[in-house]
C-alpha positions as CSV (number, residue, x, y, z in Angstrom):
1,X,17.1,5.6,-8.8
2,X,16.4,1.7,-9.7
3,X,14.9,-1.1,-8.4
4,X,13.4,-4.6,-9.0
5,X,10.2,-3.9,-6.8
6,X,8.6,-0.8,-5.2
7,X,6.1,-0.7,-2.8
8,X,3.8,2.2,-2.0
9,X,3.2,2.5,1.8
10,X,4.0,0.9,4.7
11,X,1.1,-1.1,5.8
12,X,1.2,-4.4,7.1
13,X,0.5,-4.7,3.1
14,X,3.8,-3.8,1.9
15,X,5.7,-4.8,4.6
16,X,4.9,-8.4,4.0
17,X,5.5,-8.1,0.3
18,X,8.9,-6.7,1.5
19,X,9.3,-9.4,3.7
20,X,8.8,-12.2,1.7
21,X,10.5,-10.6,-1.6
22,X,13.7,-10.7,0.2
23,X,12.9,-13.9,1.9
24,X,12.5,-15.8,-1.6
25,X,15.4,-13.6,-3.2
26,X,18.2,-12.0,-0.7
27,X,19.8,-9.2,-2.7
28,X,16.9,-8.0,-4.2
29,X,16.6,-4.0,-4.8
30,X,13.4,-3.6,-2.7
31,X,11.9,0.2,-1.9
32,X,9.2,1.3,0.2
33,X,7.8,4.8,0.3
34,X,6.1,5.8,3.0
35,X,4.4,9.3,3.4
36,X,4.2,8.8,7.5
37,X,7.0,8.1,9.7
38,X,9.2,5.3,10.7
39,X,7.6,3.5,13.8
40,X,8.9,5.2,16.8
41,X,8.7,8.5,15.5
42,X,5.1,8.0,15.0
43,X,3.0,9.6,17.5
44,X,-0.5,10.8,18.2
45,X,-1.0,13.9,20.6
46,X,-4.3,12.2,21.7
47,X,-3.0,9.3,22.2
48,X,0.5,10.6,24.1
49,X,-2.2,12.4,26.5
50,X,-0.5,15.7,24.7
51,X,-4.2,17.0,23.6
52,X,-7.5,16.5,24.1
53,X,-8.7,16.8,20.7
54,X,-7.3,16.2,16.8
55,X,-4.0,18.5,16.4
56,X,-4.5,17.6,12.3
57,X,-1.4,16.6,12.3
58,X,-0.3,16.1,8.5
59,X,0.1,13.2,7.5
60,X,-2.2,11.9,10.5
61,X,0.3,9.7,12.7
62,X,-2.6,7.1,13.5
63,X,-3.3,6.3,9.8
64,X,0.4,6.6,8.2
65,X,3.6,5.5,8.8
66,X,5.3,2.2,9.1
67,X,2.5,-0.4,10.1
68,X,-0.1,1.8,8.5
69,X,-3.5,2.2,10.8
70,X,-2.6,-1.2,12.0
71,X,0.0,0.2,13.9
72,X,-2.2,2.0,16.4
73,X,-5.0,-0.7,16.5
74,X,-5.2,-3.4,19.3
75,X,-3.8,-5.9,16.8
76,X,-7.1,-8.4,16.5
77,X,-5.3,-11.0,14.0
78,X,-8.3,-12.8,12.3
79,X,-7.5,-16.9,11.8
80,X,-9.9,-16.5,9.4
81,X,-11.5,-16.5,5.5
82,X,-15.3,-16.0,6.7
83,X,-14.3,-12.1,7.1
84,X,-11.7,-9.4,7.0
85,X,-11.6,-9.1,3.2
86,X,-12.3,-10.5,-0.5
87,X,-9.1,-12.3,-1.0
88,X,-11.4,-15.4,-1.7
89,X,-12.7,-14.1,-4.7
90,X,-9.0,-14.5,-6.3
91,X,-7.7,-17.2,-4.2
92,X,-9.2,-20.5,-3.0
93,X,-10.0,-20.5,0.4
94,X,-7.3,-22.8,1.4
95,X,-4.8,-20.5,0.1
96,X,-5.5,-17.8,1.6
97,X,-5.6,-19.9,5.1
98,X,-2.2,-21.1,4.4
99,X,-0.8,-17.5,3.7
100,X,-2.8,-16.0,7.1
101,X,-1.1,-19.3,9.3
102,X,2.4,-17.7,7.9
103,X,1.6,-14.7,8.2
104,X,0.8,-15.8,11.9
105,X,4.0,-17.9,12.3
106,X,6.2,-14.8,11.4
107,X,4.5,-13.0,13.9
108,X,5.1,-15.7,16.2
109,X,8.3,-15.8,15.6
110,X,8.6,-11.8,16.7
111,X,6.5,-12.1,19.8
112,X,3.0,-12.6,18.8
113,X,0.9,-14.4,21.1
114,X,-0.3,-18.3,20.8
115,X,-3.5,-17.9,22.8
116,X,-6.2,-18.2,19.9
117,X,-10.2,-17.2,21.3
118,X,-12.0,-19.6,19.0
119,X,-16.1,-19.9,18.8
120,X,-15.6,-23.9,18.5
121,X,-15.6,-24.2,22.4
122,X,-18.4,-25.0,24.3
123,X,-19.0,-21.8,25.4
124,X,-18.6,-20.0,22.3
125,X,-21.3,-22.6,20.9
126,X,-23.4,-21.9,24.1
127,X,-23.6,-17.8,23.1
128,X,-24.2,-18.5,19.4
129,X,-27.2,-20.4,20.1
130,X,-28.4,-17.9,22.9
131,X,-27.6,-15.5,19.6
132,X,-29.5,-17.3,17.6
133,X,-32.4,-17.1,19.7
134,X,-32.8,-13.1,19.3
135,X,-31.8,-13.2,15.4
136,X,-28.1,-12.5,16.0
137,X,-25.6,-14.6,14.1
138,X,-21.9,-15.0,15.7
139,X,-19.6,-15.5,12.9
140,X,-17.4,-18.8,13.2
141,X,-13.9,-18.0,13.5
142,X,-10.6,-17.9,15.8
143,X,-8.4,-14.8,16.5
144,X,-5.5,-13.5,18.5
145,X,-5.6,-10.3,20.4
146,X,-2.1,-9.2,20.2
147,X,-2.6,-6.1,22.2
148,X,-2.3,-2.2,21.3
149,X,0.9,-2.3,23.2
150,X,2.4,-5.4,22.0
151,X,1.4,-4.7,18.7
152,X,3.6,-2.3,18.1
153,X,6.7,-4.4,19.7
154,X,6.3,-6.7,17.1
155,X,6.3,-4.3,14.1
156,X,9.5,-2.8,15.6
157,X,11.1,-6.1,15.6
158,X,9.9,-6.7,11.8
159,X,11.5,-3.3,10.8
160,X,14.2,-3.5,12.6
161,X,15.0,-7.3,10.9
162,X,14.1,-5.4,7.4
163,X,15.8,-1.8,7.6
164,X,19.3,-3.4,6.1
165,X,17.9,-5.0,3.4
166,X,14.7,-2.9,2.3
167,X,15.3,0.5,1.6
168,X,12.5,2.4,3.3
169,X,11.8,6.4,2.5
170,X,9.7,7.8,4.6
171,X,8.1,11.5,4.6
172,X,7.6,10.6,1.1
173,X,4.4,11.0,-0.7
174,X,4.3,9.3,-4.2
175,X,2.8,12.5,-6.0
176,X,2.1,9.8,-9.5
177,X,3.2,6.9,-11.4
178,X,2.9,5.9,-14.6
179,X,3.9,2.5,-16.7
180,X,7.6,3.0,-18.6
181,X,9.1,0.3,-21.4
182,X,11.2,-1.2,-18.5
183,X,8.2,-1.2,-15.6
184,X,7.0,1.8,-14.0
185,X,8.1,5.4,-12.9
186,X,7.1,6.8,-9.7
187,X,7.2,11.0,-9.3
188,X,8.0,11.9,-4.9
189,X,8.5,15.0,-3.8
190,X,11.0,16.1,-7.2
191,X,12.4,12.7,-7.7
192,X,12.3,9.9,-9.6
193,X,12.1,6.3,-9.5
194,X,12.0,3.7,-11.9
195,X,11.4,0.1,-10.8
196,X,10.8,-3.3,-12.6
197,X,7.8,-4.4,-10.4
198,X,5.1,-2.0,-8.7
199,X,3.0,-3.0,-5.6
200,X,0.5,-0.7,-4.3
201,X,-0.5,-1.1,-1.0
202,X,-1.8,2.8,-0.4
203,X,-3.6,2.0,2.8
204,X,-6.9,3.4,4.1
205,X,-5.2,6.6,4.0
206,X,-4.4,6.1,0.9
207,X,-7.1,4.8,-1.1
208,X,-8.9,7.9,-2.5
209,X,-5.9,9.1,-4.2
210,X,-4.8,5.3,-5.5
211,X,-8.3,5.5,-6.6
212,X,-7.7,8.8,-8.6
213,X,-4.3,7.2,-10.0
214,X,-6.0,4.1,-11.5
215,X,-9.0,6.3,-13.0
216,X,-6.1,8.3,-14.7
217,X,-4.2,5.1,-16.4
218,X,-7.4,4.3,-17.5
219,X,-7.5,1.0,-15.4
220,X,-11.4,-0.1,-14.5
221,X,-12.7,-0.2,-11.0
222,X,-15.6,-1.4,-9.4
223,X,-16.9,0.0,-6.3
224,X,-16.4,-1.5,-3.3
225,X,-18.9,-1.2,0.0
226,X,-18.6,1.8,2.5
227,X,-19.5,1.0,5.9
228,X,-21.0,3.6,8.3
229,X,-22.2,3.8,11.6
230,X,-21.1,4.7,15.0
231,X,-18.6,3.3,18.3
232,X,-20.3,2.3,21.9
233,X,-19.4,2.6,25.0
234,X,-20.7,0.6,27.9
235,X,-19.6,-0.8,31.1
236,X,-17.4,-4.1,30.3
237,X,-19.0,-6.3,32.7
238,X,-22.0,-6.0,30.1
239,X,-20.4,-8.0,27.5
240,X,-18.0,-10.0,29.7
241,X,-19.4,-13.1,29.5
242,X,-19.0,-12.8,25.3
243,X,-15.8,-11.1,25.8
244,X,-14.0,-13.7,27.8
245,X,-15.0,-16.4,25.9
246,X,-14.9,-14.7,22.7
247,X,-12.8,-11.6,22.1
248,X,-13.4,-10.7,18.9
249,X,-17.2,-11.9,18.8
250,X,-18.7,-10.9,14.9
251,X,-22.4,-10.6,15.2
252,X,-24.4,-10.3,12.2
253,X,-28.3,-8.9,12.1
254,X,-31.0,-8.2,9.4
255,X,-32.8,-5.8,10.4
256,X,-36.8,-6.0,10.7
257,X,-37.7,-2.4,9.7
258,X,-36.1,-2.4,6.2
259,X,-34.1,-5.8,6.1
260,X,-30.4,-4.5,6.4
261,X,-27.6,-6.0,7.9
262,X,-25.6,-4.6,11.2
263,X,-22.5,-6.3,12.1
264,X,-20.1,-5.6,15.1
265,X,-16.9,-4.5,14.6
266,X,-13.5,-4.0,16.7
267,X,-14.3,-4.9,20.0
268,X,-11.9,-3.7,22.7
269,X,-12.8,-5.3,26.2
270,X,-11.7,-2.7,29.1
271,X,-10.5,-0.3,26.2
272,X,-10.5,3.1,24.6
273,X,-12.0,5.3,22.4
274,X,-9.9,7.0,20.0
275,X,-9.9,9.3,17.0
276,X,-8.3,9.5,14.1
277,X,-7.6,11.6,11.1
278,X,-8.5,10.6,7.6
279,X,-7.8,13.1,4.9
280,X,-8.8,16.1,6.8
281,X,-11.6,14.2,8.9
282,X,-12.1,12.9,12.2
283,X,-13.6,10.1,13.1
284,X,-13.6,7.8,15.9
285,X,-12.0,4.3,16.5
286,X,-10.9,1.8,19.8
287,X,-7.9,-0.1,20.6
288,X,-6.9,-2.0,24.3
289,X,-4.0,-3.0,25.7
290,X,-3.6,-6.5,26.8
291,X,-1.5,-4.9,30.0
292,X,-4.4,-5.4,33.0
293,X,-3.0,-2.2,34.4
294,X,-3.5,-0.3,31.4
295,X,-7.2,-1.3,30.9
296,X,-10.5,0.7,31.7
297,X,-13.5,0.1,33.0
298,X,-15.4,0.2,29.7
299,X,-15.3,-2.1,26.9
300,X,-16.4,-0.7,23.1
301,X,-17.5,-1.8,20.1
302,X,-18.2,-0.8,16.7
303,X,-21.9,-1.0,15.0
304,X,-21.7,-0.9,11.1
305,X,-24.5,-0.7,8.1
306,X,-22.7,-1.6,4.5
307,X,-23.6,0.4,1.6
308,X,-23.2,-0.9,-2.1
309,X,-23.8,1.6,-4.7
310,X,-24.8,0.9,-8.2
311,X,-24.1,2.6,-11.3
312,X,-24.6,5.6,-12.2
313,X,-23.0,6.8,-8.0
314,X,-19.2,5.6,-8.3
315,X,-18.4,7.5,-5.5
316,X,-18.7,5.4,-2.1
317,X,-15.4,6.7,-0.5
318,X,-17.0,10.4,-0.9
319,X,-20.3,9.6,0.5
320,X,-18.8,8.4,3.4
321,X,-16.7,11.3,4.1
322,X,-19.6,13.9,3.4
323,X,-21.4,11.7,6.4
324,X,-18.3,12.2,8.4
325,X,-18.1,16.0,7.7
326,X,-21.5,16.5,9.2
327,X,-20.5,15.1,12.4
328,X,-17.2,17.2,12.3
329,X,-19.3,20.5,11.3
330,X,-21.7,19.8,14.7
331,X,-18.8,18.7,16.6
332,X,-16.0,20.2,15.6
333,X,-15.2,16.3,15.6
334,X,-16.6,13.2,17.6
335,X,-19.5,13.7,18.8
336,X,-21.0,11.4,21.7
337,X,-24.4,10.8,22.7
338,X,-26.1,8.8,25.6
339,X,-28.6,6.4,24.2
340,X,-31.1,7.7,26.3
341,X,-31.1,11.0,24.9
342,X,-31.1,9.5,21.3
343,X,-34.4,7.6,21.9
344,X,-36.3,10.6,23.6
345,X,-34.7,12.5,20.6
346,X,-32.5,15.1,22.5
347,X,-29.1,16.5,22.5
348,X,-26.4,15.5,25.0
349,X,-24.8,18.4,26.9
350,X,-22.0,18.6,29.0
351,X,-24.5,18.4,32.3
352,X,-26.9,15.1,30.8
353,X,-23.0,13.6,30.5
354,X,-21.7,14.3,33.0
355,X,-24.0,12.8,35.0
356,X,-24.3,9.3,33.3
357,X,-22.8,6.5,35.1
358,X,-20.4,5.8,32.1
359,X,-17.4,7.7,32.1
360,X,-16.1,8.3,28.7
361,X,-12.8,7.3,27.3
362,X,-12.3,10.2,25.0
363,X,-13.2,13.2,25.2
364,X,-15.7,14.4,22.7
365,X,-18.3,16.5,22.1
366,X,-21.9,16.2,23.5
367,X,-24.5,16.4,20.2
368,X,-26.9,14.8,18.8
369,X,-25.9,11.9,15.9
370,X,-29.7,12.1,14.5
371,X,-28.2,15.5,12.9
372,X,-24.9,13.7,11.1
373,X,-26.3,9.9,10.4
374,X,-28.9,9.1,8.1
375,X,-32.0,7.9,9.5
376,X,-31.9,4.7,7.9
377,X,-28.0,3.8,9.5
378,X,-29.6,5.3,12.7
379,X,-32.8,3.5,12.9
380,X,-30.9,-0.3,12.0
381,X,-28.8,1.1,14.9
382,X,-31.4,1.6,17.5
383,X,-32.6,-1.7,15.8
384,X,-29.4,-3.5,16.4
385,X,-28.7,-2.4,20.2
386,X,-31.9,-3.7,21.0
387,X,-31.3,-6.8,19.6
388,X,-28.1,-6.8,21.6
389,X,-29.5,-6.3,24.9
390,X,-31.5,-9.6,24.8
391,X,-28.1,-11.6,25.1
392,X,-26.4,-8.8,27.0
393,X,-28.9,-6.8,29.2
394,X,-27.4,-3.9,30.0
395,X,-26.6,-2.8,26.3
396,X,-29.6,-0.3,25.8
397,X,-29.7,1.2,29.2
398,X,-30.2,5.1,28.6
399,X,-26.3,5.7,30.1
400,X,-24.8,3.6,27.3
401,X,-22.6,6.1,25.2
402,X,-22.9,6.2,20.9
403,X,-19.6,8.1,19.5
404,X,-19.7,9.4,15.8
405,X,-19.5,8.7,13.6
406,X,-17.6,5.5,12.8
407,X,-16.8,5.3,8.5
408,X,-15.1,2.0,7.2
409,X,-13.4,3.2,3.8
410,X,-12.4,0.7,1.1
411,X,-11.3,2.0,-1.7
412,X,-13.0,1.2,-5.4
413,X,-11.5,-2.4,-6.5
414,X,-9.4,-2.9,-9.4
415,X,-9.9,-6.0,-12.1
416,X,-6.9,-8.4,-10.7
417,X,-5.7,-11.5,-12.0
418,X,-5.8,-14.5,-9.4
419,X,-2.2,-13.3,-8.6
420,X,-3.5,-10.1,-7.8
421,X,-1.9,-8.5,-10.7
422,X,-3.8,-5.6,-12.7
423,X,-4.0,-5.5,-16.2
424,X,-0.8,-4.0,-16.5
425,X,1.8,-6.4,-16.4
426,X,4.0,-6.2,-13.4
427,X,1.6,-3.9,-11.0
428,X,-0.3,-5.0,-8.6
429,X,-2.5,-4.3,-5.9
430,X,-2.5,-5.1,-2.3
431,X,-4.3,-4.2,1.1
432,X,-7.3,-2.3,2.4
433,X,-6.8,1.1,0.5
434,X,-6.7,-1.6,-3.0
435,X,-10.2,-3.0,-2.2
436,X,-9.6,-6.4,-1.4
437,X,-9.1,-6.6,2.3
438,X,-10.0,-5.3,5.7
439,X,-8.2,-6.7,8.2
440,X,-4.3,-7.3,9.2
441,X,-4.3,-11.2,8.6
442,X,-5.9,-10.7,5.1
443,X,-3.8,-7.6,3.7
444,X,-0.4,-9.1,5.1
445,X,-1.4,-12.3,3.4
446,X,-2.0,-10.5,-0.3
447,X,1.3,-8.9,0.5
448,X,2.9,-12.6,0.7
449,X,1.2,-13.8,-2.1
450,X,2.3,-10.8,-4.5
451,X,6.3,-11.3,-3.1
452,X,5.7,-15.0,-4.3
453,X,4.3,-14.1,-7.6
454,X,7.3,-11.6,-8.5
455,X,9.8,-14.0,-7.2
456,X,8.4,-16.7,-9.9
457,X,8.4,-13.9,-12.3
458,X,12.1,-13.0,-11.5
């Protein structure tokens, strides 16, 4: 089998790339292999209400599959270059703007929403100050909550404008590659591919084995951060007044105790806790639905410390899952904790959590986190939520519920050119499981850009 372009995995990565390629050139041969499933075959048994715990489901429906671990997210669309990825470090910044606003208009154009929650209003400016006050830094930005439910709509409407032009295999891993005279050959499952253009966009999922691939060509990476920490849980009318005027609020704090920095991450007003599967591990996540009907009464939050390694450790992705295999070896998954209990420096049960006056959204196992996080992450925690309760009071009350743990992969980054192309002519590299972004606005606009790229090329 030929084509002019391949794309590994189904992200909101590739499917842009696809997108665009047969945008700028209708007829193009255009593949994507996918090792998940096409979108409405995709499902979690968590998430169906089908279990109560992880199935291990193989490939893990939250992480693979058209829309990648997008898919399954609450769709927080990020108007922004101030986070979300590195694309700046190829691109100028008002490129990569320009790509993110047509990213956006596309998704406009298949039922994304036009309300934008931006921190230039009053009261945005208001609650950065008060922020400011206690240390806390609210990142300047504007995003769109698209919803977990509405999210998915609009990636059925993209594959279903796509699926007669781009030829998409799913159930089908992409075992190697390797570069040929002609372009590249990629081994799946018995078969072969050949194909004048290569994009990679492996996905979170996917990124320890692109990892391995690139080692194997000899191609030079450079390691990229690992973020760890853990998901809270706390009634929503404790972060309303940021919520409402600020969805998606990014807070940034240095810590006193050793000077490292804890950002929020993924906030889901009246949302969920979920888990998901990432090669084998589980670790815990949120989403929310924008439906009022569908909400809870519990809004949640990710708290995040970045780790940078240095020569000689090249191995972030793997310290970050040994951290997650702790928590799955105490809790058999998730565990969750009541802050309380994490202060005084005791265990959760089923009876201390049962009787807290937050209900959890999933259903995970009492424990105790100082067992599976380092005490560094966990102190800059503790650190953190404190912080947090001087501009929401209510954060560090003893019933406020610590899942984890929480890992952020990013796979090792490759040496690109400003088009995003490796050192082999006519591969590149796109999305979070390349290293260069984290976030949907970011990794669908380096799948535009590549599209553009081969287009001049062809």
């Amino acid at each position: 089998m030929k084509y002019d372009v391949a794309i590994i995995g189904a992200g909101t990565a590739g499917i842009f790339a696809a997108c665009e390629l047969i945008r700028q050139r209708p007829g193009l041969s255009v593949v994507v292999m996918e090792q998940g499933a096409e979108l409405r075959s995709r499902e979690c048994p968590i998430v169906a209400g089908k279990a109560k715990a992880c199935a291990g489901c193989k490939p893990c429906s939250i992480m693979s599959g058209f829309g990648g671990a997008g898919a399954f997210s609450d769709g927080k669309f990020n108007l922004t270059t101030a986070f979300g990825g590195w694309l700046t470090r190829y691109l100028p910044d008002d490129e990569v703007m320009d790509l993110i606003r047509y990213v956006d208009a596309i998704n406009v154009s298949f039922g994304a929403t036009e309300e934008v929650y931006s921190t230039e209003s009053a009261e945005a400016r208001k609650l950065a100050h008060h922020a400011l006050e206690h240390d806390l830094h609210l990142l300047q930005a504007s995003v769109k909550h698209l919803g977990t439910e509405n999210n998915r709509e609009i990636l059925k409407r993209l594959y279903d404008s796509l699926r007669n032009t781009v030829e998409f295999r799913f159930h089908t891993k992409v075992d190697a590659f390797e570069q040929t005279k002609e372009g590249y050959r990629l081994y799946t499952d018995g078969e072969v591919s050949d194909c004048r253009f290569l994009i990679a966009g492996p996905g979170r999922s996917g990124a320890e084995w692109f990892a391995e691939q690139c080692m194997g060509l000899g191609l030079s990476l450079i390691n990229n951060q690992v973020d760890i920490g853990i998901r809270v849980e706390l009634p929503a009318i404790v972060m309303e007044h940021i919520t409402s005027v600020m969805y998606e609020s990014k807070l940034l704090y240095r810590t006193k105790k050793y000077g490292d920095t804890v950002r929020t991450f993924c906030m889901n007003p009246y949302g969920y806790v979920v888990s998901e599967n990432v090669d084998g591990l589980i670790t815990v996540n949120g989403h929310s639905y924008t439906d009022p009907a569908r909400r809870s009464e519990n809004t949640n939050f990710a708290l995040l410390v970045s780790n940078r390694f240095t020569q000689p450790f090249n191995q972030p992705y793997r310290y970050g899952k040994h951290i997650a295999s702790l928590s799955n070896m105490l809790g058999g998954g998730v565990m969750v904790q009541r802050f309380g209990d994490l202060i005084k420096g005791v265990r959760t049960n089923e009876h201390r959590l049962s009787q807290s006056f937050v209900t959890p959204t999933l259903a995970a196992t009492p424990g105790d986190l100082s067992l599976a996080l380092p005490k560094r992450h966990l102190d800059n925690i503790i650190e953190m939520i404190y912080a947090l309760d001087n501009i929401a009071p209510g954060a560090a009350n003893d019933d406020t519920l610590l899942y984890g743990v929480e890992v952020k992969f990013y796979s090792s980054t490759l040496d690109l050119s400003p088009d995003l192309e490796t050192v082999f002519p006519g591969m590149f590299a796109v999305g979070d499981g390349a290293g260069i972004t984290r976030g949907l606005a970011q990794a669908s606009a380096s799948g535009v850009k590549v599209a553009r790229v081969i287009s001049g090329k062809l």
